[in-house]
C-alpha positions in Angstrom: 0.0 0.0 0.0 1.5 3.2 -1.0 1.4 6.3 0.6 -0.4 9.5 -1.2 1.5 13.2 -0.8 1.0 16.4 -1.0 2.6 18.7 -2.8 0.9 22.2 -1.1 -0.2 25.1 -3.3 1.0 25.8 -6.9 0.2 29.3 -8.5 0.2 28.5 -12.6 1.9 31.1 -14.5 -0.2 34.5 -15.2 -2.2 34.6 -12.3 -3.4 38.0 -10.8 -5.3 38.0 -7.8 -5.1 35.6 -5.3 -5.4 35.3 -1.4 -3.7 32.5 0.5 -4.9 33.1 4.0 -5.2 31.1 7.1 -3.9 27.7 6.3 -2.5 24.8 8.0 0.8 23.6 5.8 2.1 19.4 7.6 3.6 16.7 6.1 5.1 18.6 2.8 8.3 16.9 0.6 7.8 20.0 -1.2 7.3 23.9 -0.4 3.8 24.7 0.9 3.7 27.2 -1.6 5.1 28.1 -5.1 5.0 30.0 -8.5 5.7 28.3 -11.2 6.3 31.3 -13.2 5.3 35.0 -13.3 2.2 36.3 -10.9 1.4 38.9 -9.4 -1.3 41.0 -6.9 -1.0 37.2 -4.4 -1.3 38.4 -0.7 -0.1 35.2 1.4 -0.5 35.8 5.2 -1.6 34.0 8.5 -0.8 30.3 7.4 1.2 27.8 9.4 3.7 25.5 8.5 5.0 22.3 10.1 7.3 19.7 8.5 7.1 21.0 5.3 10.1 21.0 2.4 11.0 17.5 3.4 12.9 17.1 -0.2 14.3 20.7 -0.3 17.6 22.0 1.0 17.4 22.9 4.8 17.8 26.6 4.2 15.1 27.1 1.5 12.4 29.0 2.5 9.0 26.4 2.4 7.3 29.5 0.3 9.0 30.1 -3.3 7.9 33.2 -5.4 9.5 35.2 -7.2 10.2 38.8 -5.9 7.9 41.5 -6.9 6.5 44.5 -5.7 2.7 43.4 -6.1 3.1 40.2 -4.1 3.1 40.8 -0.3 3.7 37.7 2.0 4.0 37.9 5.7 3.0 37.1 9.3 3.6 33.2 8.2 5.0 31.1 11.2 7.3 28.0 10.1 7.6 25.4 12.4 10.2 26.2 15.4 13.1 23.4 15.9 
């Protein structure tokens, strides 16, 4: 018996407009959030995040976007050690 995973959010190239807000991230091998391209207007605030990026490099951060001045993400708590 094999054991389903999840993968967390993924934001599809040429979005605009999107709230990620008040979510529980556990369990992740990947980030519990990514772009895979270009987005933009994406508010992501007030989510938790344990045991996430479990197949990523230790100091990557478990949210991956790109950096732009109409995506705003904070007050997001990663798990503490």
């Amino acid at each position: 018996m094999g054991i389903d995973e999840g993968t967390g959010i993924l934001v599809e190239n040429g979005v605009n407009g999107l709230t990620i807000n008040g979510n529980s991230f556990s369990g992740l091998s990947t980030e519990a959030a990514r772009c895979g391209g270009q987005a933009k207007n994406i508010l992501m605030s007030n989510n938790l995040c344990i045991d996430c990026g479990r197949k990523i490099a230790k100091q990557k951060s478990w949210l991956r976007f790109s950096v732009e001045s109409s995506i705003l993400i904070k007050d997001n708590l990663p798990s503490s050690p």
